[in-house]
C-alpha positions in Angstrom: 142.2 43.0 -55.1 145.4 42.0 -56.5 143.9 38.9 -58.5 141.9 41.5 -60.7 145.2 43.1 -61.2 146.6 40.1 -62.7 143.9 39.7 -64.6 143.5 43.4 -66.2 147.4 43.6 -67.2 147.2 40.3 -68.8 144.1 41.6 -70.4 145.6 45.0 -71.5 149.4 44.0 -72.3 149.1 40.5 -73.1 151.4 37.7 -72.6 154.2 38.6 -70.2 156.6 37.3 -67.7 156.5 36.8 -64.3 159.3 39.5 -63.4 157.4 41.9 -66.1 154.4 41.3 -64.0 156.0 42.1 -60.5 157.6 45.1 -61.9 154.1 46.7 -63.2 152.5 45.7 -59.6 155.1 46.6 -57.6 155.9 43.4 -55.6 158.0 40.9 -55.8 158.7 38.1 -57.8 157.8 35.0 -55.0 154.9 37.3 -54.5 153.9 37.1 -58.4 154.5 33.6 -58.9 152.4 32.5 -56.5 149.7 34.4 -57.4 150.0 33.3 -60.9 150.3 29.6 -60.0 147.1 30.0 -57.8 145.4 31.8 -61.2 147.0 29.1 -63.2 145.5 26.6 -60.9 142.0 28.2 -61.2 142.0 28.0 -65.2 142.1 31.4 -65.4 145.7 31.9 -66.9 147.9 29.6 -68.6 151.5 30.1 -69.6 153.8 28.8 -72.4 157.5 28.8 -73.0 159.0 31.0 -76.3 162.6 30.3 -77.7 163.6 34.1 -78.2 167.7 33.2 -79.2 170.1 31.7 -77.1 169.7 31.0 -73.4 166.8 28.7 -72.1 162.9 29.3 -73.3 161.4 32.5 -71.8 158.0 31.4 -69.9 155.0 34.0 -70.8 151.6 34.1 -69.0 148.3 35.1 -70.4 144.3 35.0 -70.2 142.3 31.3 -71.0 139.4 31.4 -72.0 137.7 31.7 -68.8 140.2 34.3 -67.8 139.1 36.5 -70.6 135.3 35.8 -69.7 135.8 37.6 -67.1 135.4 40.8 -68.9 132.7 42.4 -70.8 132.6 41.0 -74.5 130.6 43.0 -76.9 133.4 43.2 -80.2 131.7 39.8 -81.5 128.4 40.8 -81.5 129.9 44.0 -83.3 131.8 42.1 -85.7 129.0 40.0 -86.7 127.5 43.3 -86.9 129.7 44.8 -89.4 130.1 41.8 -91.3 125.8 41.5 -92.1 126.2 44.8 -92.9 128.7 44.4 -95.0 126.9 41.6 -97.0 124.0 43.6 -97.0 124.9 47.1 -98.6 127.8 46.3 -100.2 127.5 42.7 -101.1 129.5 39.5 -101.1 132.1 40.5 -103.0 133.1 43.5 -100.9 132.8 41.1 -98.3 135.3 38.9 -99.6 137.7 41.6 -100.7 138.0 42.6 -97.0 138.9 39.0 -96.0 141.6 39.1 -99.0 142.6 42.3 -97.8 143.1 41.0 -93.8 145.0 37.5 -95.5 147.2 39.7 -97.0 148.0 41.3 -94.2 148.2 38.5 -92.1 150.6 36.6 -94.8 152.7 39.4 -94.4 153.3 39.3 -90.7 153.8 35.8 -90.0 156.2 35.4 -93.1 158.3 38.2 -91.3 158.5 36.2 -87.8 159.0 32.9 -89.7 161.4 33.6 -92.3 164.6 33.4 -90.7 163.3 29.9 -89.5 164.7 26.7 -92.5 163.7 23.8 -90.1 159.7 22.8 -90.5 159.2 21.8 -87.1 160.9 24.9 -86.3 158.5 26.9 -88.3 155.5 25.0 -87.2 156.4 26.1 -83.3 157.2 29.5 -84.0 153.2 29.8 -86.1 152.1 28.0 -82.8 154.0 30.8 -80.7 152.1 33.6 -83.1 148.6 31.6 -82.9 149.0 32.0 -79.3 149.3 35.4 -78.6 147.3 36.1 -81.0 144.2 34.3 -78.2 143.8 30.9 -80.2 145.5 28.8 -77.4 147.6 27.3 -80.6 150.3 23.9 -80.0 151.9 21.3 -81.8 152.7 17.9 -82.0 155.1 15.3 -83.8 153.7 11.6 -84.9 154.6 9.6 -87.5 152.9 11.3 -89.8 154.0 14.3 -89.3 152.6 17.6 -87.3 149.3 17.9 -85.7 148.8 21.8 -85.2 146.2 22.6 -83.0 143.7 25.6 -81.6 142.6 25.0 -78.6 140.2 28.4 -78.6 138.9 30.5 -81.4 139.3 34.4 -80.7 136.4 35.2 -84.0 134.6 32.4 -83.8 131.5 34.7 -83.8 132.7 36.1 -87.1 134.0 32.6 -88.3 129.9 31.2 -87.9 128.4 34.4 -89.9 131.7 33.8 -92.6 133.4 31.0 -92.8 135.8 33.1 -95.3 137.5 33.8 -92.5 138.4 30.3 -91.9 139.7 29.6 -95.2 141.7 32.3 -95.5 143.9 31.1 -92.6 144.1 28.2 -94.3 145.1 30.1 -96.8 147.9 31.7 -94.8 149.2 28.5 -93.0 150.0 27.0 -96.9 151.6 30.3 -97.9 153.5 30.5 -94.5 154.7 26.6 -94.0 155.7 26.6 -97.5 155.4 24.3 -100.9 156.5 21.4 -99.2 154.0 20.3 -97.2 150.4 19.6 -97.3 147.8 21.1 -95.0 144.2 19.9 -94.3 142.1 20.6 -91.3 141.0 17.8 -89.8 139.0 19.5 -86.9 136.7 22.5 -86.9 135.4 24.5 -84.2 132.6 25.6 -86.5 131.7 22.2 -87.5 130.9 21.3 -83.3 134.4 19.9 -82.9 136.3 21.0 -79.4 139.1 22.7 -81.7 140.6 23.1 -85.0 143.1 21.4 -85.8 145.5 21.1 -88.9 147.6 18.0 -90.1 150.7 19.4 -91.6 152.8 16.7 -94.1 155.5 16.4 -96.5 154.6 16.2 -99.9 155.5 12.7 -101.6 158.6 12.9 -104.3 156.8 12.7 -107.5 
């Protein structure tokens, strides 16, 4: 069934276009895009637009959250696994070296897609972009008070309930990544019951 092949190459490739899409199933592109707006229509995909240099935004499609459902899910319960075991034989501090260790690492990779970027809102989109693909369904808005960066889904949330280390070390990252400038506090948490985390990003005051 074609549908399921939509869904596995989202699944296995991640976000992608619709021409990518047609060219992998072999059909064409009115054929694709009507597919995907019937998946899209169904909550089972979603797409979002990426600035990737001149020329208009690039439109991607991937997996919701009921998309990805769909398949067989057993890496949280591993996670969670790994993580009590962790805890257990080695203790909390080699625990929390691992979660230093994987900040590190994630520091590293979003500094590299965001420093070429001066503007803050700029910066704020392009971590939104990353946040996406990365499953956390991630967007951004402008008020008067500055930027509202939300995640509409949370990809280790299973991991995020057993150790909430997790969740301030991206925290953590956002501050490093988004620069001196600004100020950054959650103001929603998945983990607390909220719908979504979300992070209010501001300019620090002149002193």
């Amino acid at each position: 069934m074609k549908t399921n092949k939509f869904l596995m190459l989202l699944k296995t490739r991640g976000a992608l276009t619709a021409a990518e899409i047609a060219k992998e199933l072999g059909m064409t592109s009115e054929g694709a895009r009507l597919q995907l707006l019937k998946l899209t229509e169904e909550g089972l995909i979603q797409s979002q637009h990426e600035s990737r240099g001149v020329g208009r935004p690039t439109q991607f499609f991937t997996l919701t959250a009921l998309g990805n459902a769909g398949f067989p899910d057993t890496h949280a319960e591993l996670t969670v696994k790994l993580i009590q075991l962790i805890k257990q034989n080695l203790g909390e501090e080699a625990l929390q070296s691992v979660i230093n260790a994987n900040e590190i690492s994630g520091k590293e990779k979003y500094q590299r897609e965001l420093e070429s970027l001066s503007d803050l809102e700029t910066r704020i989109g392009r971590l939104a972009e990353i946040r996406t693909r990365e499953g956390y369904m991630a967007e951004y808005s402008k008020d008067e008070e500055g930027y509202l960066l939300v995640e509409n889904h949370c990809p280790i949330c299973a991991a995020a309930q057993v150790c909430q280390g997790f969740c301030s070390s991206e925290l953590n990252t956002f501050k490093f990544v988004l620069g001196n400038s600004v100020d950054i506090s959650r103001v929603n948490h998945i983990i607390a019951g909220d719908r979504r985390c979300a992070y209010r990003i501001t300019l620090k005051k002149a002193s």
